[in-house]
N, C-alpha and C positions, 0 to 999 in steps of 0.2 A: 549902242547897237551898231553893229558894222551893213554896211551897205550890201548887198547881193548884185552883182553887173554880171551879165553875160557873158563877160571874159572870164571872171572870178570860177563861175559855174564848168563853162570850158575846161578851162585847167583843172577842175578837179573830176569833171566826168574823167579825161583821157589821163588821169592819175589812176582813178579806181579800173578804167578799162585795159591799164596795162599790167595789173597785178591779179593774184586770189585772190578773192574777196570772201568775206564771212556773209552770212545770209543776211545779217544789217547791212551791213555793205551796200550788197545785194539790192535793198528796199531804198537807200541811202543813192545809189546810183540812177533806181527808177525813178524817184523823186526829182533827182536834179536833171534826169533828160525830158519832164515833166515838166516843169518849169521851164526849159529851154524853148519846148514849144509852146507854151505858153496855155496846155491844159490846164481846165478849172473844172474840178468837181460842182456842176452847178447847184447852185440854192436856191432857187425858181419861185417868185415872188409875183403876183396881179394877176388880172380877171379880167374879161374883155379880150379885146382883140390882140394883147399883149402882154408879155411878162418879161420881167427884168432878175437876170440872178444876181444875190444880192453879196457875191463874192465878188464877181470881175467887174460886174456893171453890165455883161452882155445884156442887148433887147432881141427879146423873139418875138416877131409878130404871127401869128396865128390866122390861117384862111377862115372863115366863119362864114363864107356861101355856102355853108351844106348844112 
């Protein structure tokens, strides 16, 4: 399997941004600027004062004075 780096992604967002694109393309393009910033579709995992999504590892803690 080939590695994903940040520069790899670079060069091919500003590949797809300087041509037409087909509407995969399109999906293809949002994906990899999605990845650049490093969005995660969370998968939101625990109970209590916490939960951890179980894609990136994000922890959210939760206020529970109310």
């Amino acid at each position: 399997m080939t590695a994903v780096t940040r520069e790899a992604l670079a060069v091919r967002i500003a590949d797809l941004e300087s041509r037409q694109r087909s509407i995969k393309e399109d999906f293809q393009l949002e994906a990899y600027r999605m990845l650049m910033r490093g969005d995660c579709l969370h998968d939101w995992a625990g109970e209590g004062n916490h939960r951890q999504c179980m894609r990136c590892g994000e922890i959210e803690y939760r206020d529970m004075s109310h």
